[in-house]
Each structure stands twice: as structure tokens, then as C-alpha cells.
N, C-alpha and C positions, 0 to 999 in steps of 0.2 A: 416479543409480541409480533404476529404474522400483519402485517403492511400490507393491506388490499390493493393499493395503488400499488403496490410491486407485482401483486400477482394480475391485476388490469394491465403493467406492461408486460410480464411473460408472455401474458396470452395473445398482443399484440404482435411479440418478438413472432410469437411458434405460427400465426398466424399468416403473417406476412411471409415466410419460407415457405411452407406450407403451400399458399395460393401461388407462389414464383414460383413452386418447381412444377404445380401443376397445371399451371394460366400464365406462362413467363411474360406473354402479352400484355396479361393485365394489367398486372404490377411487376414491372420489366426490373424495380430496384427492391424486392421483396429482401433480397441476400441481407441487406441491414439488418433485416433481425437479429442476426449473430452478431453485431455490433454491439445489439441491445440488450444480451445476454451479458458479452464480455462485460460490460458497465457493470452492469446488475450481478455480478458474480464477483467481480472488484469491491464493489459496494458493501455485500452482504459478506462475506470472509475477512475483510480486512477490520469490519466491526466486530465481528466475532471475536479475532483475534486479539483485537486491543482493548476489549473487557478484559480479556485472560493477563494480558500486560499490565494494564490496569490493577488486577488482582494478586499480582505477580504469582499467575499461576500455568502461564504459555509454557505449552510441552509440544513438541512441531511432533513427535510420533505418534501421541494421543492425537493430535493437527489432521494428522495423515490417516490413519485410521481411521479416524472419521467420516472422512472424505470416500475413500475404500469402502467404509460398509454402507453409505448413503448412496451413491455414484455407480460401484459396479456390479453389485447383483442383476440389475435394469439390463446395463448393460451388455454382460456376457449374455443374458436371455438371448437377448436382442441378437446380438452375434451367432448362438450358438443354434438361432432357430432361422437366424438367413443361412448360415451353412447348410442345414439340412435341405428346404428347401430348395438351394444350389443345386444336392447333391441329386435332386428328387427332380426338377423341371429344367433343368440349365443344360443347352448340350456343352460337349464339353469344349469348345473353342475358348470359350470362357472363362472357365475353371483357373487355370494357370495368373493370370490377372489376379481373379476377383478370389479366389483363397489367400494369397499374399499380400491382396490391402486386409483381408480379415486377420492374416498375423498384426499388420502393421496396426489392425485398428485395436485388439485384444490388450498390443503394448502403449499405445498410444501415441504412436508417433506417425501415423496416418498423413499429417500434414504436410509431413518431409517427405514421405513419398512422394508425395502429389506433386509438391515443390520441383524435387528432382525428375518426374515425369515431365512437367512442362520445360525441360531443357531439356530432355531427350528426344529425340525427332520421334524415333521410332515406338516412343509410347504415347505418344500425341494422337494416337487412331485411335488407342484402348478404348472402348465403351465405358460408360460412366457404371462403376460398380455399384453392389447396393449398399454399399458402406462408406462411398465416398464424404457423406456426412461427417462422417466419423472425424472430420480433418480440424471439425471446428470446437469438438471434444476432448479432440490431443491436447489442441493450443489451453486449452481451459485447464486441463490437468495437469502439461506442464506448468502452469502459472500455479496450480495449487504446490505442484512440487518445491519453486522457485522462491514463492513470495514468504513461507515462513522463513528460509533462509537467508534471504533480506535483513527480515524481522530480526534474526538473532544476530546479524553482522552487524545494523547498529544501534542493537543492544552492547553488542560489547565497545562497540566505540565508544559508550558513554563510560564517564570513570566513575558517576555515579552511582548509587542506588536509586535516586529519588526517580519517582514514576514521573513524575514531569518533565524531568528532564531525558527519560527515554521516548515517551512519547514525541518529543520534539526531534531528535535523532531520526526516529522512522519518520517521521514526516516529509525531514529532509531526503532522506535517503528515496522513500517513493516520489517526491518530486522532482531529483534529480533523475533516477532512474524512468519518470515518465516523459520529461523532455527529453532524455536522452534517445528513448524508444520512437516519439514522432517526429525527432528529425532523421533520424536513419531509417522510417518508413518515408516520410516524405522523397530521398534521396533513394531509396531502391523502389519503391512506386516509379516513379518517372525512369529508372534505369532499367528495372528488371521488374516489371508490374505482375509476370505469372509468380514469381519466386513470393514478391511481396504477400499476396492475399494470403499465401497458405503461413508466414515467415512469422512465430512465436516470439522474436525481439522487434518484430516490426508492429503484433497487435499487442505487446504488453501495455503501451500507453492507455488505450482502452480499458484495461482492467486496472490501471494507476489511475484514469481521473474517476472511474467510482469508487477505485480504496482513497484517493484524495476527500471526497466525498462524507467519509465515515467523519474525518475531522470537522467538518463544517456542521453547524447548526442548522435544524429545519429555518425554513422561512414562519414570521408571527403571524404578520398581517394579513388576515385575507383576501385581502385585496391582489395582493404581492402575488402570494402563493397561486392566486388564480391566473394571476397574469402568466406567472414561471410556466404551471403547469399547461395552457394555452400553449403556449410559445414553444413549448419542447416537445408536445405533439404533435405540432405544425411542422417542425422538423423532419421529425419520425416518416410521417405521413409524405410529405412533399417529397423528401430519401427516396421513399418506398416508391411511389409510384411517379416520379419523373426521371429517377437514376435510371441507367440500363447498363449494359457489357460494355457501350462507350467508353465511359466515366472514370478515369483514371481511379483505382479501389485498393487501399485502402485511401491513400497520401491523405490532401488538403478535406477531399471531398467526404471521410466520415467523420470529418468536424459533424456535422449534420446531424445523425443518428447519435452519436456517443452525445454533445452538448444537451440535444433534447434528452436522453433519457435524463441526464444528471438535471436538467431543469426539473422533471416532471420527481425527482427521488427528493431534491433541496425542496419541492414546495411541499411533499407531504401531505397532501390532501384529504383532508376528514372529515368532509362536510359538503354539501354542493351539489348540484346536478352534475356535475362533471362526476365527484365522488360514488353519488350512488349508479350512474351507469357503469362504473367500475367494478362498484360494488355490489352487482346485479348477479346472481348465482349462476349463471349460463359464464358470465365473463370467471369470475372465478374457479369455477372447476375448471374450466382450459387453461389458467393460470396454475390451478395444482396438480395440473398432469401435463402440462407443460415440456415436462423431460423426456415422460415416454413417447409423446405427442411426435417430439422429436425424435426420439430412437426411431419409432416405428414407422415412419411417413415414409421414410425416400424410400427404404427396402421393401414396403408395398407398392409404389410404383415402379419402380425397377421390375421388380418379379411379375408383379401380376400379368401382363402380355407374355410372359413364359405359361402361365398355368391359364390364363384363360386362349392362349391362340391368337391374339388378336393387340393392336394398339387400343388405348383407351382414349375410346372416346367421351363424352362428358356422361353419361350412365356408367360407367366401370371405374372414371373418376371418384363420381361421389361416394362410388360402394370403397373405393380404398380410402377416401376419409372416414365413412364409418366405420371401418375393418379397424382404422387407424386410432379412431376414438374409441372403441370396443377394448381393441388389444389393450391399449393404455391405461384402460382404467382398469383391466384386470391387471397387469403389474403392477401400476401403484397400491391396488389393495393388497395382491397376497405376494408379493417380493420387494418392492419399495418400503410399506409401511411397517412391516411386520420388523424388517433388518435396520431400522432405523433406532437413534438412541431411544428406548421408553416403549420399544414396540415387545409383541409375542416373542422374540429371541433373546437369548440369554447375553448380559454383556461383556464385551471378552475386549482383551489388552490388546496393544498394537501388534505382539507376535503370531499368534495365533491369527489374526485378521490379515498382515502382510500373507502368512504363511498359506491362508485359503486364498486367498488372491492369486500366488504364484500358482499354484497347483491346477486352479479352473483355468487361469491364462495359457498353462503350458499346453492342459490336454487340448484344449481349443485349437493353438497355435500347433499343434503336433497331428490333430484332424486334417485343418486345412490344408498344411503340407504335404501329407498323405494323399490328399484329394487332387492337390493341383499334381504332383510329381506323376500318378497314377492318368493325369488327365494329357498333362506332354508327352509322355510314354505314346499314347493313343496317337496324338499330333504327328510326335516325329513319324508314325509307321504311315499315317497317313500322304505325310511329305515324302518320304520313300517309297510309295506306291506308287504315285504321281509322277514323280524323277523314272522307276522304270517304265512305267507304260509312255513317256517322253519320248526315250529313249528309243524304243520300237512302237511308236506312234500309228494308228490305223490312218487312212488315206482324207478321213474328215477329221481327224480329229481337232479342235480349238481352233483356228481361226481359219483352216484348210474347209471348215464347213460353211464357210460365209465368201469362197474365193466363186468369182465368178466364172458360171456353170449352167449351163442348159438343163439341168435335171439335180433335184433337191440333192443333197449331200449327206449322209447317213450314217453311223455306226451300229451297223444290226450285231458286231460278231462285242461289243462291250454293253454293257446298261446300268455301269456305275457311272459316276460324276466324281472327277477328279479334280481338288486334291481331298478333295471331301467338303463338307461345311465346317466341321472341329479343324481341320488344317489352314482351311483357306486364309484366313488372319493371319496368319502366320507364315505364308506362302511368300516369303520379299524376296528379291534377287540381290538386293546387298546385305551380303556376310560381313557384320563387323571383324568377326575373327581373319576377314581376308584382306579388309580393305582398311581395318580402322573406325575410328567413331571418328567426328567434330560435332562438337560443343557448339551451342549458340554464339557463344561468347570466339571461337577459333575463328581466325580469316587468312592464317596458310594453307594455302592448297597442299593437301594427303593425294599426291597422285598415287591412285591404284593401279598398277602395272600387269596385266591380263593377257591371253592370248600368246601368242609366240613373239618374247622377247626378242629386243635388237633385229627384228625382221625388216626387211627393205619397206615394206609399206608399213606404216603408222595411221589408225587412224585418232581420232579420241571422243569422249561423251562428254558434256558437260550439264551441269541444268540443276535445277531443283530436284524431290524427290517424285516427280512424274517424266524427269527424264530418266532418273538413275533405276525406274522400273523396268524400263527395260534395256538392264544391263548381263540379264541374264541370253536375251536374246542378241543381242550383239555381240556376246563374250563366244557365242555358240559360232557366229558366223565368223569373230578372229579367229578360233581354233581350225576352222575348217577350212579357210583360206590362208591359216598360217599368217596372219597378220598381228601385230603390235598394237594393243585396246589399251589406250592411258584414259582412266577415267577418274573426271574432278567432280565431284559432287561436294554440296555445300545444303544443309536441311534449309528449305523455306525461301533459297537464294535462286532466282534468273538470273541464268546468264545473258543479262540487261547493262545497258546505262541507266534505266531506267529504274524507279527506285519506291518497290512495294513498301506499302503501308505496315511496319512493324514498330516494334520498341527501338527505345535508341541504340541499344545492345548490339540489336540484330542487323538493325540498320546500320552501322556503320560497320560492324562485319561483311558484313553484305558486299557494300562499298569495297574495301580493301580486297575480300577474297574475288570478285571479278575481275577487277584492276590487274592483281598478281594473276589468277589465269590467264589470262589474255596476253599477259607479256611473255608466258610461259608457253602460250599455244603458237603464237606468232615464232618465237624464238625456237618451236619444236618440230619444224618441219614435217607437217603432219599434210596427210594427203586429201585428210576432209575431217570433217569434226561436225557429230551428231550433238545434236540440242533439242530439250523441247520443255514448257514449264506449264504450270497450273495454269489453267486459265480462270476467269470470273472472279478475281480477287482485288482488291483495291489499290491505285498507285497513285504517290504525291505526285502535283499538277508540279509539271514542268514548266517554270515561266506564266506565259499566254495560255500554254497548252491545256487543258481536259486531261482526264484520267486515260481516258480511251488513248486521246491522240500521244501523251505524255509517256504508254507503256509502247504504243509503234513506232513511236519517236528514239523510245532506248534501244531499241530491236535496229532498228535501220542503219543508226550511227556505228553501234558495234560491230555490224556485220558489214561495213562498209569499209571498215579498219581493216576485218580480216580479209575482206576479198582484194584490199589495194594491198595487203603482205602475201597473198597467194594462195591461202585458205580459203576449200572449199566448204561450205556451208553447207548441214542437211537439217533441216527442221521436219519435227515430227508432229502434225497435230495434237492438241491435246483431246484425249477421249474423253466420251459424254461420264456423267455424273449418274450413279445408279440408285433405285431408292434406297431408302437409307436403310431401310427394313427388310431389303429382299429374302437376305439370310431367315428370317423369322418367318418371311409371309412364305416362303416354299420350304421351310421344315415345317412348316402348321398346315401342308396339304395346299397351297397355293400353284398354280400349275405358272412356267416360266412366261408363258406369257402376262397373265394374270399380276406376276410378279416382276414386270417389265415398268417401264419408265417412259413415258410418249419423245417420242424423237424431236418433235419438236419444244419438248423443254428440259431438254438434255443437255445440249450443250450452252456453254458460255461463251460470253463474246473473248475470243483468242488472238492477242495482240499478233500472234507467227504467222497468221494468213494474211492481213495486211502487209505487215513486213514484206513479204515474199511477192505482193505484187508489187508494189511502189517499188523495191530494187530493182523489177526486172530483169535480173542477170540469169545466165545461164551457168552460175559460180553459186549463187544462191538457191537452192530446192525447196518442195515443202511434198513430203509425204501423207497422206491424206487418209486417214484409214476411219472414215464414217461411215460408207458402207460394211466393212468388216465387220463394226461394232452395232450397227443399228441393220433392223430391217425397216421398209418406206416408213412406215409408222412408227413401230417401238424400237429401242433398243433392248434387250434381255440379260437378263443377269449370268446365265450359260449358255454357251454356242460349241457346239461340236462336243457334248459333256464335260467341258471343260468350265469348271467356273471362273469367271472373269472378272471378277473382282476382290479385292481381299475384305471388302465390306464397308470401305469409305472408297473412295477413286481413283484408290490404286488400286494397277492391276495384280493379278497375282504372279506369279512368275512361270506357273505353269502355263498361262494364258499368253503372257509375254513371249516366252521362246516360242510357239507356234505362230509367231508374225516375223520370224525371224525372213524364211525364204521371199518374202513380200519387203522386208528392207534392204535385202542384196540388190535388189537391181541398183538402187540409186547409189546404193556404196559403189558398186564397180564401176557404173558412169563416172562419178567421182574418182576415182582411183587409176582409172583409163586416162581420164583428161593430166 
């Protein structure tokens, strides 16, 4: 029998995502919906399930199948109509990303992408795809995959036949296997909190304490039951809109979201004003379209600023929730309900249903491949356009049109924009294949060894990855002065004493891999050593100290090391912040200035210019390139046709090596003394 008060929390869960992905303000802790799902999907399967045990008639292929013809017709839609879309309004910088989370979300394991994206530095820019949802639909799949397998493991542990005594077997087995899940979420929450959210042994607990659930009796008394249901909405709610990105997610903290649903499912409620506002037919039909609700939301806001031009503001908002209740209710009528057991399709065994599954998976999965291979193709040619016209450079080009000049600075003999908009993303100056990866978790310095080896001057880079942007340009000036470039870079890490606000993981990488450079740079007889790190980011107070005073405070001490062992120091400003949009608002006809960023709320406050007065030495430098990057008023997203950003705040690298001639001076001052 369909449970109202389950479809009153659906509609809560899809609700609450829903308004966070398009009002993160509002309800800054909306993301618990999916909390409220896992429960309620724990819940309802693991009931199912132990009727069938019960009856002893559980067959995990007939299990699976089921699941397959309910789950992924919606689905593949869903996927197979953000691809086209993709292929219709998306340029293609895009492409290569967001086709390869649509493989990953086709098979479902969407989640581990994502997981292993937040360790990788370098995919830490990607843009939020329009499948990224998809990560909270893997988890859920893999648990349908996981949890009859349970099921039969202990079934066979029992020596039994008797139904009672299997049913007690899975009991235990899902209650150990549910603590087992929140304490190894509790422990990678606080160690590795990106890995955590997305991590399917870390939310299995969630779907254990709603299959725990199946065991437990409703609540009698209605007294009780009102109380439960009170109490577990209060949760809900309180989750939703007092949590935000702070909030350590999952660990201790979706006690909250998961207890209350399981309150609001034990009390059952069939009667009440609580019950009938539940059971009001506005809240119910969003409870029984709930899934497409889901499919269909994020990839309507993701796209729709591609097809209409423009960011959504609160009118283009509301037309994607209607878009998004419209689409949805026509899938559930003629693909959801039709392929369900009892609907218009005929019914067919587990092979045949695995068999249509793989077929629509692969072609999808064999599209997008196609699309994104066919879209890098584009990129690379793009990036080797760029690299030649570098290479024989016109006299303004990139940052030569911003040097100071009595009379504007111009490219009349070019009129493209280089590396393009499809390439710029992709525009980095560190080649892993040259230099190596590190890992979050790594804190030996990978010295990359650049320029002309074993040469009498040595210089080196060190810094996060707003120093190692421009490694392209300083790699340019070792080769051309014949100089020795050791470059340490470290993703997310200053080279500080001073100690940003990360996970413990990183933070104590952090630690160790500065420590080890510095005895490395000291010990490297280097004739100067460039640095320079993000600015505007958060750091643990030092002691007495402030964040502020606590980031110029690790600046001053380290460089003070280096300059009493004979290293000269050159710090590089960090450059202004561009809007986030620009790429979108001057391919939609936006003119550069139009698509520029006011100067004065461009930059953040940059612990390296303090630094660099309070030393006063003439051993420590700071390079200053805010006129370069800004005119009095804005700064622009292209200077000299060169686009200057790769589309968050890094530069791009064609933009980098044209500031090359502009950091020689201070090298050879350095390099002279």
C-alpha cells in the first residue's frame, strides 16, 4: 500500500535540492535531501525484500531487474536528452568534462568520479556538469546492487531453514554493516570530507538505518506517533536551512536529516493535520514525480544560460522549475509508468531487461565519447594555434598591450582571440606528463627540472597553483637565458609558515611539503626563487594573531630564513579575480568591456605585499602587475586578444608567457646581486 507520509517526505527531500541548487542562500543546507532519499530508499527495498524472504521467494536477479525497468528508462531519457542539448548549445570547452561524467553517470559510478576529481587539483576548475546529480543516484544504485548480496550472505550463514531465523541473520548482518559504514564516514568526514560526500561505504549507513527501519513496528499511540513525526521534521527542516558548505557533511552532522526521516517513517501517520497537509494533492503529486523532479532539475539549470544567453535570474528561475515539473510529469506518465511492473509493457525476465539496459547504456556511453573525443580534437588545434602565434607574437600582443605607452596598443594585422574560448580551460602551463602529478595526500617535493640543466645560475618557482601559472613564462625566460628552472609546486599549498584553512589531509601535507622545500631550496644554492599564491582565501589564526596578520606573519618568517641563507626572494602579485561568467557573457555577444569585472572588487586582500614592506630588504622583491591586468576602472577578461584567464583565476598560459619580458628585469637584478 502507497504511504502518503512517504510521498510528503519525497516531496520534502526533491524540494529542499531543488530550492539549494537554485536559492543556495535560502536554504544553504537543502543538499540533505539526499539524505532523505538514502533513508527512504533503505526503507522501502529492504521491506520489499524481506516479504520475498519471508515468503521464501527472494531472487536478487528478478531484485535487479526490477530495479532496471523502474530506475532506468527515466533515466537514460534524462541523459540522453542532456547530451543532445550539449551537443546543440554548449561550446565545446565543455564537451570533454561533461560527455565523460554522462559515461560515468550512464554506468553509475558518477560518484567516484567526482570523489576522485576533488583530489585532483587540476579538475577542481571543471564547471559543475549537468549530470553532476547523477553522483547521488550511483550511491543509491550501488546500494541496490550491494544490499541483496548482503541478503544472500546471511542467508547462507544461517544453517537453517526457518524464516525466523534468517530474518534475524540479516538483521544482524545490516546492523553491523550500518555501524560499520558510520564510523568509517565519521573518520574520512574529518580526514578526507571531499572523498567522504561522494564515498558509497561512507553513505551506506543511511540506507541501513531505513532497511533497519523495515524491522521496527510503526508507532500505536497517537500521541507518540505525533510527537515522532514533530520531532523528525524539526530535524529535517533545521538540517536544511541552518546547515551550509561549513558543516563537516556527511560525519556526526546527518545524524539530523537521516534520524528525522526515520522518525517521521516509525510514526506512520494517518490521521492529523499534520497528515492531511501531507496528504494534500499538490504535496503528493511532487512526492510521485519526485524522481523525474530529480533527473530533470539540475540539467535545466545548468543549460538553460546556454540556450537562453544569459544567467538566470529569478524569472528564468521559475520557468526552469516549470520546465522541470512539465518534463516530469511527462516521463512519469509515458516512460516511468508505462515500464513499470503492471503498466502498458509487456513483462520480461531478468535477461532480456539486463540485456536492454547494456545496449541503451553503451550507445549513450559510445555518443558521448564520440562528442567529447571530436570536442578535444577542436581544443588541442585550438592550443596549437595559440603556441604558434606565441611564438611569432605581433608587437601588442597579451600583455605587451597593457605595457606602458603613450599611444593605445593594437593588433590591426590579427582579429582572432587566442587560445580561443573551447581552448582556454584548458590553456595550463603544467604538463603533468613533464612535471608529474601530486596528490593531496603527497608532501615530497617532485622537483621539475626545466630550462637548461646544470647551468651556473639556478633559479627556482615555488607556490601554489597561481604560482605555478606562470611556469610557462618563466620556463621561456630559463631557456633563453640558459638558466636552470627547478620548480616545486604543491596543488592548494603557500609557500608559507603560515597555514590555510583545509582538511586535515591537506593541511598536514601542506606542512611537511614547505618544510621539505625550504630545506631543499636553502641547501640548492639558487640565485633567487619566484613565488606567489592565491590571495583572499582563509587562514588559521596564529596564536594572538588574525587571519590577515597570521597569513603576513608566515610570509615574513619564511622569507626571512631565506634571505639570512642567501636566497633571493621575488614575489609575484596575485592577479584580480574575473567574473565568473565572462566566457558565457562575450560568447553571448557581450562586448570585453561589458564582460569585465570593476577594479575595485577585483582584487583580494594579498598577504605578499605586506610581506614585502615590513621586510624592507632589497633581497626581498614584489612584482606588481595591476596595471597590466586592470585598466583605472575595470579589469577585462582579454588584453591584446589574448584571453587571460582560463575561466576561474588562473591565468591561461598563453596569457602567462606574454608577461614573461616584464619579470626579467627583476630575475637579472636578482641574478646580478
Amino acid at each position: 500500500m502507497l504511504r502518503k507520509d512517504i510521498q510528503a517526505l519525497r516531496t520534502i527531500a526533491v524540494l529542499l535540492v531543488v530550492v539549494f541548487h537554485l536559492w543556495p542562500n535560502r536554504v544553504p543546507g537543502g543538499f540533505v535531501g539526499v539524505d532523505v532519499f538514502f533513508v527512504i530508499s533503505g526503507f522501502l527495498i529492504t521491506s520489499h525484500i524481506l516479504k520475498d524472504v519471508e515468503k521464501n521467494r527472494f531472487n536478487a536477479f528478478w531484485f535487479w531487474s526490477r530495479r532496471i525497468r523502474r530506475l532506468l528508462p527515466a533515466s537514460f531519457t534524462v541523459l540522453a536528452a542532456t547530451l543532445v542539448l550539449i551537443l546543440i548549445f554548449v561550446p565545446f570547452n565543455n564537451w570533454p568534462q561533461w560527455t565523460s561524467e554522462i559515461q560515468a553517470a550512464t554506468f553509475y559510478f558518477q560518484n567516484w568520479v567526482l570523489a576522485a576529481n576533488s583530489v585532483d587539483y587540476l579538475a577542481l576548475a571543471n564547471s559543475p556538469s549537468p549530470v553532476q546529480h547523477f553522483w547521488s543516484l550511483s550511491v543509491e544504485e550501488q546500494f541496490y546492487v550491494a544490499w541483496p548480496l548482503l541478503v544472500i550472505v546471511a542467508t547462507l550463514l544461517t544453517a537453517t531453514k526457518r524464516i525466523s531465523m534468517r530474518l534475524q541473520w540479516i538483521f544482524i548482518s545490516i546492523a553491523l554493516a550500518t555501524a560499520a559504514s558510520f564510523a568509517y564516514g565519521i573518520y574520512l568526514t574529518f580526514n578526507e570530507p571531499a572523498i567522504a560526500y561522494f564515498s558509497t561505504p561512507v553513505r551506506a549507513w543511511e540506507f541501513g538505518a531505513g532497511s533497519l527501519l523495515a524491522f521496527v513496528p510503526a508507532l500505536k499511540k497517537n500521541r507518540t506517533k505525533l510527537a515522532a513525526a514533530v520531532i523528525g521534521l524539526s530535524l529535517i527542516f533545521v538540517a536544511g536551512f541552518l546547515f551550509d558548505s561549513q558543516v563537516a557533511f556527511p560525519g556526526f552532522a546527518a545524524l539530523a536529516p537521516v534520524i528525522g526521516t526515520a522518525l517521521v517513517i516509525v510514526a506512520n501517520l494517518q490521521s492529523g493535520l499534520l497528515f492531511r497537509i501531507g496528504a494534500f494533492w499538490p504535496t503528493q503529486w511532487v512526492g510521485k514525480h519526485s524522481y523525474s523532479i530529480y533527473l530533470w532539475h539540475w540539467p535545466l539549470i545548468v543549460l538553460l544560460p546556454f540556450v537562453i544567453g544569459a544567467e538566470l535570474g529569478t524569472a528564468q528561475k521559475l520557468i526552469a522549475i516549470a520546465a522541470t515539473f512539465l518534463l516530469s510529469w511527462l516521463t512519469t506518465k509515458f516512460i516511468e509508468q508505462p515500464l513499470m511492473s503492471g503498466g502498458r509493457w509487456p513483462s520480461l525476465g531478468p535477461v532480456p531487461i539486463f540485456a536492454a539496459a547494456l545496449v541503451i547504456s553503451t550507445v549513450i556511453a559510445v555518443a558521448s565519447g564520440a562528442a567529447g573525443s571530436f570536442a578535444k580534437t577542436e581544443i588541442d588545434n585550438g592550443l596549437k594555434e595559440a603556441a604558434v602565434i606565441s611564438q611569432n607574437k605581433p608587437g601588442c600582443f597579451g600583455a605587451a598591450a597593457r605595457a606602458p605607452k603613450e599611444d593605445p596598443c593594437t593588433n590591426p594585422e590579427i582579429t582572432d582571440i587566442f587560445p580561443g574560448f573551447d581552448a582556454a580551460p584548458s590553456d595550463r602551463a603544467i604538463d603533468p606528463k613533464i612535471c608529474g602529478e601530486m596528490n593531496r595526500a603527497d608532501s615530497v617535493p617532485n622537483v621539475c627540472k626545466l630550462g637548461a640543466t646544470s647551468a651556473d645560475v639556478r633559479i627556482a618557482l615555488i607556490g601554489d597553483s597561481h604560482a605555478g601559472h606562470y611556469l610557462g613564462a618563466i620556463t621561456d625566460l630559463a631557456n633563453l637565458q640558459q638558466w636552470q628552472l627547478d620548480f616545486y609546486w604543491k596543488p592548494g599549498c603557500p609557500f608559507s609558515d603560515a597555514v590555510r584553512v583545509q582538511d586535515k589531509t591537506l593541511t598536514k601535507a601542506c606542512a611537511e611539503f614547505v618544510k621539505a622545500a625550504e630545506a631543499l631550496i636553502i641547501a640548492g644554492n639558487y640565485d633567487a626563487v619566484i613565488t606567489s599564491q592565491v590571495s583572499g582565501v582563509k587562514w588559521v589564526n596564529s596564536g594572538s594573531l588574525n587571519q590577515r596578520e597570521s597569513a603576513i606573519d608566515g610570509l615574513v618568517t619564511l622569507w626571512s630564513r631565506l634571505e639570512s641563507a642567501g636566497v633571493q626572494v621575488i614575489a609575484i602579485k596575485d592577479n584580480p579575480a574575473p567574473r565568473a561568467d565572462f566566457i558565457n557573457c562575450y560568447q553571448n555577444g557581450g562586448s570585453i568591456r561589458g564582460c569585465s569585472v570593476a577594479r575595485s572588487s577585483a582584487f583580494a586582500f594579498d598577504a605578499q605585499v605586506e610581506a614585502v614592506r615590513r621586510l624592507n630588504s632589497a633581497n626581498v622583491t614584489l612584482i606588481d602587475f595591476d596595471n597590466v591586468f586592470c585598466e583605472p576602472n575595470f579589469c577585462p577578461p582579454i588584453i591584446g586578444n589574448v584571453i587571460v584567464y582560463r575561466g576561474d583565476s588562473h591565468l591561461t598560459n598563453t596569457f602567462a608567457k606574454t608577461l614573461a619580458p616584464y619579470i626579467l628585469p627583476a630575475l637579472n637584478a636578482a641574478v646580478i646581486r
